[in-house]
C-alpha positions in Angstrom: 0.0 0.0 0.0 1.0 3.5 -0.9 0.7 6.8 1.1 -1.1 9.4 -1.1 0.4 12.5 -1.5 -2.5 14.2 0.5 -1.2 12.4 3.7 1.9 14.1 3.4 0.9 17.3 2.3 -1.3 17.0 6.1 1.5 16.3 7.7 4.0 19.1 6.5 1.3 21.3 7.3 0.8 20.1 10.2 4.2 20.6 11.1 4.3 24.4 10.0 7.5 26.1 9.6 7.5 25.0 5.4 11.5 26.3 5.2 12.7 23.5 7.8 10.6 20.4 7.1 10.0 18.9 3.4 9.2 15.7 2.1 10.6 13.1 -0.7 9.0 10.6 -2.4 10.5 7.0 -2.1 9.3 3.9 -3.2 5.6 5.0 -3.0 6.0 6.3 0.7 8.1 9.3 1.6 10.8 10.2 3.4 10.3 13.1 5.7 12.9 15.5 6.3 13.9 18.5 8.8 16.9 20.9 7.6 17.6 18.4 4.8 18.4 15.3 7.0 16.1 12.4 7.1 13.8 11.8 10.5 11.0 10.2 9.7 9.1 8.4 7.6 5.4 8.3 6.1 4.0 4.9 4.9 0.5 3.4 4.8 -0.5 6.7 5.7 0.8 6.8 8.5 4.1 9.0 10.1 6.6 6.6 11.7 9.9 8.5 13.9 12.9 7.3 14.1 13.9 5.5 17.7 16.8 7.7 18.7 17.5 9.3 22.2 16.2 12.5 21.3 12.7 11.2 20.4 12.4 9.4 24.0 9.5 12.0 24.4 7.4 9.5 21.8 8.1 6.5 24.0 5.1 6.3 26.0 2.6 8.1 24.1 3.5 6.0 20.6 3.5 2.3 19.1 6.4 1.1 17.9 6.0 -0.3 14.4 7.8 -1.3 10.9 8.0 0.8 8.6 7.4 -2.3 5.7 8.3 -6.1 6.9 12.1 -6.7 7.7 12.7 -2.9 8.4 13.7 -1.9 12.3 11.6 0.1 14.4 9.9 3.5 14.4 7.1 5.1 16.9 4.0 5.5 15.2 2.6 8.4 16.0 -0.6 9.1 16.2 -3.3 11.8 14.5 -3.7 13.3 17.5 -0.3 13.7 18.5 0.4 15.3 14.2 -2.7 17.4 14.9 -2.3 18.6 18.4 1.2 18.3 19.9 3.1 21.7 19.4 6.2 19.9 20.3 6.6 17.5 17.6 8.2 20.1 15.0 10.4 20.3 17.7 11.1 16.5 18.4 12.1 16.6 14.6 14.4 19.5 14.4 16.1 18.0 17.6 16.2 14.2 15.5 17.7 16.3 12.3 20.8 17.6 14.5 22.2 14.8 15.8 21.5 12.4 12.2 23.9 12.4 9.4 23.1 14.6 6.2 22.3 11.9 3.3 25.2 11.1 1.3 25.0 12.7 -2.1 25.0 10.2 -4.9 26.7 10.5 -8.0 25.0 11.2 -11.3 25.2 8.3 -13.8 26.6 9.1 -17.3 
């Protein structure tokens, strides 16, 4: 199953602040990103955060879940959490400082 592009456009907006948090499409989910490093994830719909120390906040309040069968962990985080917790923009700007930038890959000839 796919996440349409609505969900992700909900999301972002959600999140506010459209100069620090964009989204990339991959494999027909996307990839959610703050400053331009990856911190979560939105398949089936759904937004999945990485498990990392600075997302600890999630930990009681979230599921944990796959992102697709195999994968490790993420929370997933709830629509009332995207739709009324102020502090997740936060959570994922905090995530984006301490994850590595994505290696740039080189253009095929």
């Amino acid at each position: 199953m796919s996440t349409r592009k609505e969900t992700a456009a909900f999301i972002l907006e959600q999140l506010g602040h459209p100069e620090r948090f964009s989204v990339k499409p991959m494999f027909g989910e996307f990839a959610l990103y703050a400053d331009g490093k990856p911190v979560a994830f939105i398949c089936d719909d759904q937004l999945l955060v990485k498990i990392l120390p600075e997302s600890a906040a999630l930990d009681e309040r979230c599921e944990r879940a796959q992102a697709y069968p195999g994968s490790k962990d993420y929370y997933l985080v709830p629509e009332d959490i995207i739709t009324g917790d102020h502090k997740l923009p936060e959570l994922l700007l905090r995530i984006g400082s301490v994850v590595p930038a994505p290696k740039s890959r080189k253009k095929r000839k």
